[in-house]
Steps between C-alpha positions, in 0.01 A plus 500: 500500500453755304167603367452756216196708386378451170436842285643752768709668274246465222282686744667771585543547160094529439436679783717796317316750320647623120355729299433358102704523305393782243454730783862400659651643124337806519621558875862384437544633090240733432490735812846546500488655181257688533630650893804564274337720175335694768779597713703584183212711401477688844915499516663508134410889446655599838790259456538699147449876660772441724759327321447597106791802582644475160579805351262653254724641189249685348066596490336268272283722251265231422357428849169634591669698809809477717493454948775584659456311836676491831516098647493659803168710483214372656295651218714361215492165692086509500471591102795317360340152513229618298780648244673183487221300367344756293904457292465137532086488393694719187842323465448519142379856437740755583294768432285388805749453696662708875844566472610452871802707602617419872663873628654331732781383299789725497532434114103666469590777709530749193125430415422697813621820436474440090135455596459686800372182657331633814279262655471098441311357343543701230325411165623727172437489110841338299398756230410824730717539835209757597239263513538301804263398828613406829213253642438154638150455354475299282234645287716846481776282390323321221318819394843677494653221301229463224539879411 
C-alpha cells in the first residue's frame, strides 16, 4: 500500500524564496536597459572613431573648427569621445559643431599635405588654416574652439 504525503510539493514550493514582484521588473526590464545605455555610452564613440572612414569631400565653413584624427592614435582615441558628444550635445547647431576627419583614410590623405597635418589630434579653424592647436585637454580644446 501505498501511502502519500499531503502538501510535499506544496512545500517545497514555500520553502522557495522570490523576490516581489516590483523589484523582479526592475532586475529583469529595467537594468537591462540601463547596463545597455551605458555601455553604448562608453562604446558608441569608439565604435564611430574607428569605423566612420567615409570620405570627407570637402571642409565645412560653418563648423566651429575641424580635427583631423588618426583611429589609431592613442591620443586621438582619449579626446575623441569627448568630440563625439560635444557634435551630438549640438546635433542641431552646426556652427558648434567638430568636423571629424579620420587621416587614415586613403581618400583624406590630401588633407595632410593641403594642411600640413603634422601631429594628431590636430584641431584647426574652417575659416583660417593658420589657426590650429594640437592638444588633448580639453579646456585648450574648448578655448580654441570658442575663438
Amino acid at each position: 500500500m501505498k501511502h502519500y504525503i499531503k502538501g510535499s510539493n506544496d512545500t517545497k514550493k514555500r520553502n522557495r524564496k522570490t523576490l516581489p514582484k516590483p523589484i523582479t521588473i526592475i532586475v529583469n526590464k529595467v537594468l537591462p536597459v540601463i547596463l545597455l545605455i551605458v555601455a553604448g555610452f562608453f562604446f558608441i564613440p569608439y565604435g564611430s572613431m574607428n569605423f566612420q572612414n567615409n570620405a570627407v569631400d570637402y571642409i565645412n565653413k560653418n563648423n566651429e573648427a575641424v580635427m583631423f584624427y588618426s583611429s589609431t592614435c592613442s591620443h586621438c582615441q582619449k579626446v575623441y569621445p569627448k568630440i563625439f558628444w560635444h557634435n551630438v550635445l549640438n546635433f542641431k547647431n552646426a556652427d558648434k559643431q567638430i568636423q571629424t576627419i579620420n587621416v587614415q583614410n586613403p581618400n583624406n590623405k590630401h588633407y595632410i599635405s593641403e594642411f600640413a597635418v603634422q601631429e594628431t589630434p590636430t584641431f584647426m579653424k574652417p575659416n583660417n588654416p593658420d589657426m590650429r592647436v594640437v592638444s588633448t585637454d580639453v579646456q585648450v580644446i574648448n578655448d580654441f574652439s570658442e575663438r
